[in-house]
C-alpha positions in Angstrom: 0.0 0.0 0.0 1.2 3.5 -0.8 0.2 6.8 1.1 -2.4 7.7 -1.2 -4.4 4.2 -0.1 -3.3 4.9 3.1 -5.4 8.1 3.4 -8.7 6.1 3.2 -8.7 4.0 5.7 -11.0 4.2 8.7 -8.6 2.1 11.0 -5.7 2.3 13.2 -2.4 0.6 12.0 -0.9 -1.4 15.2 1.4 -2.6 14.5 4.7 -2.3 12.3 4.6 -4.3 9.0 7.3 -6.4 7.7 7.7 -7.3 3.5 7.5 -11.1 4.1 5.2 -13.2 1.8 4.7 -16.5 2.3 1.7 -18.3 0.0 -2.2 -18.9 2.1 -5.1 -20.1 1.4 -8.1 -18.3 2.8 -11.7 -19.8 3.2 -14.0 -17.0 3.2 -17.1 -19.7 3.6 -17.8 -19.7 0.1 -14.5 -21.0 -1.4 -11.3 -21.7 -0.7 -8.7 -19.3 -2.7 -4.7 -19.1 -2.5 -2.8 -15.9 -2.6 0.3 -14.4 -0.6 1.0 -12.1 1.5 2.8 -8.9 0.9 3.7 -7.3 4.4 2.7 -9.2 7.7 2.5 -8.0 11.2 1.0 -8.7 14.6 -2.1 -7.6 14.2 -2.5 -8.1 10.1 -1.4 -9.2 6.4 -1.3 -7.9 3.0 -2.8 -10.2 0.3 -2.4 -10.6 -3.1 -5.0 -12.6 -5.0 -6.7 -13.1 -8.0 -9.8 -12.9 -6.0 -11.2 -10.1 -4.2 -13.5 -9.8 -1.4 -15.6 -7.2 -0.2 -15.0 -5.1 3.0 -16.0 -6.9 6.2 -15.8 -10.4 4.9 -14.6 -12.8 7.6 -12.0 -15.2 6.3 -10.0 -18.0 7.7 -6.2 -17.7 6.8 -4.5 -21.1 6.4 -0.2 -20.4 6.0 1.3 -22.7 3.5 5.2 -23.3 5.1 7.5 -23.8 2.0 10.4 -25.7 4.7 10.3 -27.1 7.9 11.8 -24.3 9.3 9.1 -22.2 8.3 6.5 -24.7 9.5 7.9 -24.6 13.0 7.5 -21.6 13.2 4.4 -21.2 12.4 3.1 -24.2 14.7 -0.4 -22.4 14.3 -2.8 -23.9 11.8 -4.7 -21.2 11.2 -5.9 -16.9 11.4 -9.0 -16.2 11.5 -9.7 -12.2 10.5 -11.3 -9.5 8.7 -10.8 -7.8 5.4 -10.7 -4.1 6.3 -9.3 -2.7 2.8 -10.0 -3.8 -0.5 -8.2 -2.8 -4.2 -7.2 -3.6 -7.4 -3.5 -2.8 -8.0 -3.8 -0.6 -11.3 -0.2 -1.0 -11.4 -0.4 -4.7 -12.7 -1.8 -6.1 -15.9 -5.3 -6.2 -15.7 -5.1 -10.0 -16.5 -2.8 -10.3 -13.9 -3.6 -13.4 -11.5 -2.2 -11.5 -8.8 -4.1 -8.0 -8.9 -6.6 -8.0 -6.4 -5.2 -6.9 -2.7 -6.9 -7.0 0.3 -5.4 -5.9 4.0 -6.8 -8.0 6.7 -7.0 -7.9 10.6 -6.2 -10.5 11.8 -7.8 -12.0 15.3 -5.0 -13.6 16.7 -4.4 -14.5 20.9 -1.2 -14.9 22.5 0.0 -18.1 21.3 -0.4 -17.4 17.7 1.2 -13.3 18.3 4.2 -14.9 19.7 4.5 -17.5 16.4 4.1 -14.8 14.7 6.9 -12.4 16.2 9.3 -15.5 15.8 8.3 -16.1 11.9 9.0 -12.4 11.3 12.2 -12.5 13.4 13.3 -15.1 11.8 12.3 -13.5 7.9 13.1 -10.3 8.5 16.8 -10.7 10.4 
């Protein structure tokens, strides 16, 4: 997200964001999509997809480790959260698979924050 998207939102950013993209699937009780992420924090993600959702959807974010090491640390299964900013990147092809993003709250307790703060430790350092 750039400044000018930044503008428009009607919430709080929490937390500080990190450029770490790992591939997901998210359920949003209709389907079951993949996508990525583009920035990851505590409290929320950055998608990419080829899908897009409307504002307020409630989706269930399922990581998809690419090596052990990233599956240990991310012992959590799953994120359940909320998509609180939705877009089209005009910046890619409009056939682009990729072109839809969508920044999502995540509702996460203790256990999962701390896997969290490790996988981006661990990415970012």
């Amino acid at each position: 997200m750039d400044n000018e998207h930044d503008m428009d939102r009607n919430y709080s950013r929490i937390s500080e964001r990190h450029n770490v993209r790992i591939r997901v699937v998210f359920d949003d009780a209709v389907n079951f999509n993949c996508a990525a992420t583009l920035n990851l924090s505590m409290e929320g993600a950055l998608l990419s997809s080829d899908v897009p959702l409307e504002l307020g959807t409630r989706i269930t974010l399922i990581p998809l480790p690419e090596n052990e090491v990233e599956e240990d640390a991310l012992n959590l299964l799953e994120f359940s959260g909320e998509v609180v900013r939705s877009f089209e990147d005009i910046l890619v092809s409009a056939y682009a698979k990729d072109r839809f993003r969508m920044g999502i709250r995540l509702d996460v307790d203790a256990a999962q924050k701390q896997a969290l703060c490790d996988f981006i430790e661990k990415r970012v350092h």
